[in-house]
Structure formats: structure tokens, C-alpha cells
N, C-alpha and C positions, 0 to 999 in steps of 0.2 A: 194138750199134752198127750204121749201116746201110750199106750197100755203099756210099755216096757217104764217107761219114768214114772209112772204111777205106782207100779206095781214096787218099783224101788224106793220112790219117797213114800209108802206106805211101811216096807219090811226099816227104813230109818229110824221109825216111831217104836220099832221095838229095840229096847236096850241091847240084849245080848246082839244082835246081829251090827247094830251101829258099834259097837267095840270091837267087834271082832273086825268090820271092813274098816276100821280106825284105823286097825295094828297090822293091817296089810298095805293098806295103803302109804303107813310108813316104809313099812319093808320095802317097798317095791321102790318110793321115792329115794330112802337112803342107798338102796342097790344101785341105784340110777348115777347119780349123784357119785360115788364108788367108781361106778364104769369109769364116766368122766376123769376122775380122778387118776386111775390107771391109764388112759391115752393119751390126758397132760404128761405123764412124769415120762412115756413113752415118746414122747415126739419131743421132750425134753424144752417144755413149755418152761417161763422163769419162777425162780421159789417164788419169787414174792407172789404170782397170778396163782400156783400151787396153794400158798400160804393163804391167802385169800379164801380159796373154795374150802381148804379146810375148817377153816376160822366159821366158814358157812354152815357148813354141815355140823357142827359143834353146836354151835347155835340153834341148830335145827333140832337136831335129838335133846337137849336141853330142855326146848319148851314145848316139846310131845309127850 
């Protein structure tokens, strides 16, 4: 392993910092996820395939 991954599965072991890269991690996935969702409804992709990701991401913030 290289001193960069070590150096991270070590600061994991500390509580406050494994919360804090939790709750970014979400951020950044649910943004992501969002994008997507705005170039579906733009390129006027079908509700149902919309409906779908929504249904996704619902699910997702639910059990974060």
C-alpha cells in the first residue's frame, strides 16, 4: 500500500474526520446523480427512465 492510502485508512480510524468525508461524499454523489438528472429531463429522456433515477436517489438519501 502507498503512503497516500495509508495515510488515509489511518485519519478513517478517527471518528470526526470519517463523518465529515461521509457527508461529502454524499454531497458530491447526490450532486452527481442531480447532474444527471438535469441532462435526462434536457435531452427529454422518458418519465418513466426520469422516474426511475428519481426513485433512485430517494432511496439513496433515505439510508445515508
Amino acid at each position: 500500500m502507498n503512503t497516500a492510502k495509508e495515510y488515509f485508512q489511518k485519519q478513517l480510524d478517527v471518528p470526526e474526520f470519517k463523518q465529515s468525508y461521509m457527508e461529502e461524499k454524499v454531497k458530491l454523489d447526490i450532486g452527481y446523480q442531480l447532474e444527471e438528472l438535469k441532462k435526462d429531463i434536457q435531452s427529454l429522456k422518458p418519465s418513466e427512465e426520469i422516474i426511475r433515477k428519481i426513485d433512485r436517489l430517494e432511496k439513496y438519501i433515505l439510508s445515508a
